[in-house]
Residue frames as a rotation matrix with the C-alpha (Angstrom) as fourth column:
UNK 1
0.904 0.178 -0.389 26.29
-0.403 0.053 -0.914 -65.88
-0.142 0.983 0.119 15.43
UNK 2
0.116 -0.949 0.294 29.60
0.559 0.307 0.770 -68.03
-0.821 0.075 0.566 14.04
UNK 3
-0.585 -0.701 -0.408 31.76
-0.126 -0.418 0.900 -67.23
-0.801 0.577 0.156 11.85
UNK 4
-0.081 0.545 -0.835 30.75
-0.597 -0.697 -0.397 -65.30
-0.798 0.466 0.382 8.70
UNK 5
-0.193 -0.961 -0.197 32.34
-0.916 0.105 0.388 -67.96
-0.352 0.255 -0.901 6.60
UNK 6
-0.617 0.176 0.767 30.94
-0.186 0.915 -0.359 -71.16
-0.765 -0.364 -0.531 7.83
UNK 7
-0.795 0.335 -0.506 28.86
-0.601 -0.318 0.733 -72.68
0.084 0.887 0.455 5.23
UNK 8
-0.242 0.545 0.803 25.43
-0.681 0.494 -0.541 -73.51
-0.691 -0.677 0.252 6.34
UNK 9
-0.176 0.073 0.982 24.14
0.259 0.965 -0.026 -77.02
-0.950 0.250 -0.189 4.53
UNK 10
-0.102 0.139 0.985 23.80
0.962 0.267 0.062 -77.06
-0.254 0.954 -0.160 0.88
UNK 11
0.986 0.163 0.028 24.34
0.163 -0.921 -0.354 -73.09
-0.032 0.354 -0.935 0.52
UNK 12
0.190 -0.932 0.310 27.32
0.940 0.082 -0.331 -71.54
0.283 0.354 0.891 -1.10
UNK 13
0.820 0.247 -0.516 28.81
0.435 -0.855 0.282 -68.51
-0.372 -0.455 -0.809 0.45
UNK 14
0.793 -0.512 0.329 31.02
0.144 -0.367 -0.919 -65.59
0.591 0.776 -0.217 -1.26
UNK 15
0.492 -0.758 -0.427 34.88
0.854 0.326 0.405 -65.74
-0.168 -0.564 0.808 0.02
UNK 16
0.814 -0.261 -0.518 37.06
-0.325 -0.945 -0.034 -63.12
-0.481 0.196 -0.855 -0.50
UNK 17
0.607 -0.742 -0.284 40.32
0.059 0.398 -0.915 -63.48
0.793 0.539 0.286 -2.34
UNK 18
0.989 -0.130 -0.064 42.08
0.029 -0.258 0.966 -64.11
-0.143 -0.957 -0.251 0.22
UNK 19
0.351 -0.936 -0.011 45.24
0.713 0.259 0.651 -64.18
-0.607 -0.236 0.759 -1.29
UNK 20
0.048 0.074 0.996 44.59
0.160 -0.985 0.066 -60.66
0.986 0.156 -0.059 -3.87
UNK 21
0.862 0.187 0.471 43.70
-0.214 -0.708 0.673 -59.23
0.460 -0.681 -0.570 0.24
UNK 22
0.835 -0.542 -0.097 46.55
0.354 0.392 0.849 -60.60
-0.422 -0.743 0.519 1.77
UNK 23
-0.120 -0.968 -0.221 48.97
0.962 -0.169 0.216 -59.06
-0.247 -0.186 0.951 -0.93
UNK 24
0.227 -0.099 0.969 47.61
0.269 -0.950 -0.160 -56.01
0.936 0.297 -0.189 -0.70
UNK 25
0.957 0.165 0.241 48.31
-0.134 -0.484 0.865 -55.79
0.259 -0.860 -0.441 3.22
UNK 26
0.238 -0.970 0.058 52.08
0.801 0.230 0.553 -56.96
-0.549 -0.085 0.831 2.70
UNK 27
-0.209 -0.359 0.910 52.09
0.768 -0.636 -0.074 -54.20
0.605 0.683 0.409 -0.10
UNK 28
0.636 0.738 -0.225 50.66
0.425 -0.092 0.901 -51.96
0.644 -0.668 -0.372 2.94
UNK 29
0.927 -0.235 -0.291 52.57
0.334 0.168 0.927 -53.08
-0.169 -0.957 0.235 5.15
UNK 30
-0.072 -0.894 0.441 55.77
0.997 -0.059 0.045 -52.50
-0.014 0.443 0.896 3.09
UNK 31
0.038 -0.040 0.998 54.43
0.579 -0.813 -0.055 -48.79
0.814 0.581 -0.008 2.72
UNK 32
0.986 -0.140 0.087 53.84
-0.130 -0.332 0.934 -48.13
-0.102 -0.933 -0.346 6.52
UNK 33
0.386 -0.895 -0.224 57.80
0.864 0.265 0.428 -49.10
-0.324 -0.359 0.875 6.78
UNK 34
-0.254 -0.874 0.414 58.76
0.907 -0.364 -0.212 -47.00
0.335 0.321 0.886 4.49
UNK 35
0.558 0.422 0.715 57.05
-0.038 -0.847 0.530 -44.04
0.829 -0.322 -0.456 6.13
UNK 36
0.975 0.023 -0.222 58.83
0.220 -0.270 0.937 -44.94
-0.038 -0.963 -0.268 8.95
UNK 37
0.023 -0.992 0.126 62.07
0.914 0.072 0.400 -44.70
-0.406 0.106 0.908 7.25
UNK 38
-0.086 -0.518 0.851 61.39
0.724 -0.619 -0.304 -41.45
0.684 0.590 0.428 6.31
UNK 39
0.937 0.288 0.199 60.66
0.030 -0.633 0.774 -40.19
0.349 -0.719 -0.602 9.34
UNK 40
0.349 -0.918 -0.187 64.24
0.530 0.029 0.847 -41.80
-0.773 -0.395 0.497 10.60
UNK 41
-0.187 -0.608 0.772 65.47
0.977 -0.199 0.080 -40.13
0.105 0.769 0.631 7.45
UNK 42
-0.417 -0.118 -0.901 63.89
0.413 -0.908 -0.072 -36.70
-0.809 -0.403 0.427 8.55
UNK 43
-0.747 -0.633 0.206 62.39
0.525 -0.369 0.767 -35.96
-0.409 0.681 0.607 5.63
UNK 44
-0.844 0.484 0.230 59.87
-0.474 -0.875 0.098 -33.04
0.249 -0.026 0.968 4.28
UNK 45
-0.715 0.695 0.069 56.82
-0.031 0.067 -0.997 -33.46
-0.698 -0.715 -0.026 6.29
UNK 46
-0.026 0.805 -0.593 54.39
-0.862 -0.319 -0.394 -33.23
-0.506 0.501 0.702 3.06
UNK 47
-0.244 -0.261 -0.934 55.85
-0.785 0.618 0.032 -36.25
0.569 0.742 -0.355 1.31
UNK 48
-0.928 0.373 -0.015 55.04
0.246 0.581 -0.776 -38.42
-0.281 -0.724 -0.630 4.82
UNK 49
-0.536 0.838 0.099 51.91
-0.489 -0.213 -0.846 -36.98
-0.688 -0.502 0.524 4.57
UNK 50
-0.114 0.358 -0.927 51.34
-0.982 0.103 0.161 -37.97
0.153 0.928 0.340 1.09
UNK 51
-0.766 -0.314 -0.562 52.71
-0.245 0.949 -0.196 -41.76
0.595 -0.012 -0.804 1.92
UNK 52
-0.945 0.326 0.013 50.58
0.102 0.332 -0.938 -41.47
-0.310 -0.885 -0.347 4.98
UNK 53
-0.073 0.975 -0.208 47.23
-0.700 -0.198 -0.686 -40.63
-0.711 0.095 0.697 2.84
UNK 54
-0.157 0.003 -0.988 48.26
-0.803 0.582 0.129 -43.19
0.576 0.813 -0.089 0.17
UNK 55
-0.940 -0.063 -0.336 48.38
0.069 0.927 -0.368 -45.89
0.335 -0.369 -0.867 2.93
UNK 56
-0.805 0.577 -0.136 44.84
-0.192 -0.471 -0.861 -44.59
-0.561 -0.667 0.490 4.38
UNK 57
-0.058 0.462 -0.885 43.35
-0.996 -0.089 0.019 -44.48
-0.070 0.883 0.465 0.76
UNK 58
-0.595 -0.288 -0.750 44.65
-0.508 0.858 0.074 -48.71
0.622 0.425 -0.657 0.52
UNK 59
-0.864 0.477 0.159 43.12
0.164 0.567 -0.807 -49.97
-0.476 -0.671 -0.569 4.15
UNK 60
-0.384 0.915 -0.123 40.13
-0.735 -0.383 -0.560 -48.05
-0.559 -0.125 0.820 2.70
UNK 61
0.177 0.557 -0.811 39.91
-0.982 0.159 -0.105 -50.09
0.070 0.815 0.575 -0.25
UNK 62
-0.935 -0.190 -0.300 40.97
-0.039 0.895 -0.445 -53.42
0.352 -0.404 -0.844 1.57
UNK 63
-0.801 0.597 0.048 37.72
-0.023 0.049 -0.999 -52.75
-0.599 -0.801 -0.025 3.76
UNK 64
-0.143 0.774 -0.617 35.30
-0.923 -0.328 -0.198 -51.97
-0.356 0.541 0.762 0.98
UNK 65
-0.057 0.102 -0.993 36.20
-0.591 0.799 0.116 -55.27
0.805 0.593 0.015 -1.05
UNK 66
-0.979 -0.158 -0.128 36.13
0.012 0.584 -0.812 -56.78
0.203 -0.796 -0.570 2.56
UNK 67
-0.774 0.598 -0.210 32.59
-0.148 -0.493 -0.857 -55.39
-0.616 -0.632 0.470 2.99
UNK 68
-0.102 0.343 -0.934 31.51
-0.947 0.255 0.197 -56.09
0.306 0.904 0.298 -0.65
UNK 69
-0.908 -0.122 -0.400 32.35
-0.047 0.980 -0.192 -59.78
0.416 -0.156 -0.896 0.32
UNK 70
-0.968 0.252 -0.002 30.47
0.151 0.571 -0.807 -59.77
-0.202 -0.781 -0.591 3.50
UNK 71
-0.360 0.785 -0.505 27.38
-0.411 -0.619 -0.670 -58.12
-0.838 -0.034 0.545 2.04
UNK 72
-0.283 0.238 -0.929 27.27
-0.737 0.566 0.369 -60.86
0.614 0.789 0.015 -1.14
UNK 73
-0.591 -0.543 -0.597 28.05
-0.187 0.811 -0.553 -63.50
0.785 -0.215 -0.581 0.87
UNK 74
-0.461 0.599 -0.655 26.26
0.885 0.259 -0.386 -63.70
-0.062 -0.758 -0.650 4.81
UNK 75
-0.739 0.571 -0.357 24.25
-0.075 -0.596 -0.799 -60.66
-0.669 -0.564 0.484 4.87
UNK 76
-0.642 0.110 -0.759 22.46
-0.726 0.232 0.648 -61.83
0.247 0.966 -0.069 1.67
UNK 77
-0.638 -0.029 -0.770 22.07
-0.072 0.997 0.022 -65.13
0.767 0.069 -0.638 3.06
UNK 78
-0.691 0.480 -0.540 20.63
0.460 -0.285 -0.841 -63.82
-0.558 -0.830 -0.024 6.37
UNK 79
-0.378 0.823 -0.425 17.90
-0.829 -0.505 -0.239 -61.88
-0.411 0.262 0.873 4.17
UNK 80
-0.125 0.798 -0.590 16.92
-0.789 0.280 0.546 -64.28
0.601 0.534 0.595 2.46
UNK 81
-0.756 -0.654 -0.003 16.70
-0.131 0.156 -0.979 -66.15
0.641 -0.740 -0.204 5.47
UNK 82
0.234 0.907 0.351 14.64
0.221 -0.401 0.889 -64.30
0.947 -0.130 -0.294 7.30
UNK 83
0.225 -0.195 -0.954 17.24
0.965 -0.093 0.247 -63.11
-0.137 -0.976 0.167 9.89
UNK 84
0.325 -0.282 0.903 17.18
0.676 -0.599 -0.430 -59.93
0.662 0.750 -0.004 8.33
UNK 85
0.957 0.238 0.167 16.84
0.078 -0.762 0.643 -58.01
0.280 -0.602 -0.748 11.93
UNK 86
0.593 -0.806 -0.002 20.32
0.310 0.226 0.924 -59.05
-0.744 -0.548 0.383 13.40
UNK 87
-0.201 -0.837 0.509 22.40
0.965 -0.081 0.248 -58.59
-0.167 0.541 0.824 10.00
UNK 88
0.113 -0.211 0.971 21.46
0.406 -0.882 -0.239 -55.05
0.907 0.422 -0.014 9.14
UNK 89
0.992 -0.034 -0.122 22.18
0.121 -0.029 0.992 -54.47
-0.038 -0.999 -0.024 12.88
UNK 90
0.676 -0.732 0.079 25.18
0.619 0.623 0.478 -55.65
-0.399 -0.274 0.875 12.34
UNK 91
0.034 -0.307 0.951 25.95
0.960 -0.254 -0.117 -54.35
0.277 0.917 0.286 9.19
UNK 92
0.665 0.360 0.655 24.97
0.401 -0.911 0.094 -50.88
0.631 0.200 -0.750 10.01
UNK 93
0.673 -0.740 -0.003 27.61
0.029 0.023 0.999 -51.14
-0.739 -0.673 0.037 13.29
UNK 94
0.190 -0.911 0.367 30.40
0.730 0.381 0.568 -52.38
-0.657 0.160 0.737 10.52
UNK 95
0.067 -0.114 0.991 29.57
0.750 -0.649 -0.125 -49.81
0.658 0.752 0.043 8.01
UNK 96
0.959 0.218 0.181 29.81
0.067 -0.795 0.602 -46.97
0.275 -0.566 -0.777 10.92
UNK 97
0.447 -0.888 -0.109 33.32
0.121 -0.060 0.991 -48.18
-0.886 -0.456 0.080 12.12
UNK 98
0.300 -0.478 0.825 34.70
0.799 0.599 0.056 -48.44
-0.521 0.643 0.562 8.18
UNK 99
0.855 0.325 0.405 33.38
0.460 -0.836 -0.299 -45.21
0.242 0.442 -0.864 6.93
């Protein structure tokens, strides 16, 4: 299968935002640092944890709207298709590793 993306002839597929997803994984990515500065900073083990479930809680919802995409967009397209066997294959694999 290529890429999820690709747009076969005269059909329009759904994109993510790729720039909304991209600054939420700099906003992310900024929060993983600072977790690691409080660890160098020593500081109460509950408040990391908190940072560390707030950053857990974001990937989650990076993946959903990542999954929302892919499920408008090619797994749609593959049903109506008629490649339905391979994409809920798939799909069921991607939704097992996200969960």
């Amino acid at each position: 299968m290529g890429a999820c993306h690709e747009e076969p002839a005269g059909k329009t597929v759904q994109r993510p935002d790729k720039g909304a997803l991209l600054k939420r994984l700099a906003r992310i990515e900024g929060q993983v640092r600072g977790i690691s500065g409080m660890v160098d900073a020593d500081r109460y083990c509950v408040d990391i944890l908190t940072q560390v479930a707030a950053v857990k809680s974001a990937l989650d919802a990076v993946a959903m709207q990542l999954l929302e995409n892919h499920m408008k967009g090619c797994v749609a397209d593959s049903l109506a298709n008629g490649d339905a066997d391979a994409m809920v294959a798939e799909l069921i694999d991607v939704v097992k590793k996200v969960r």
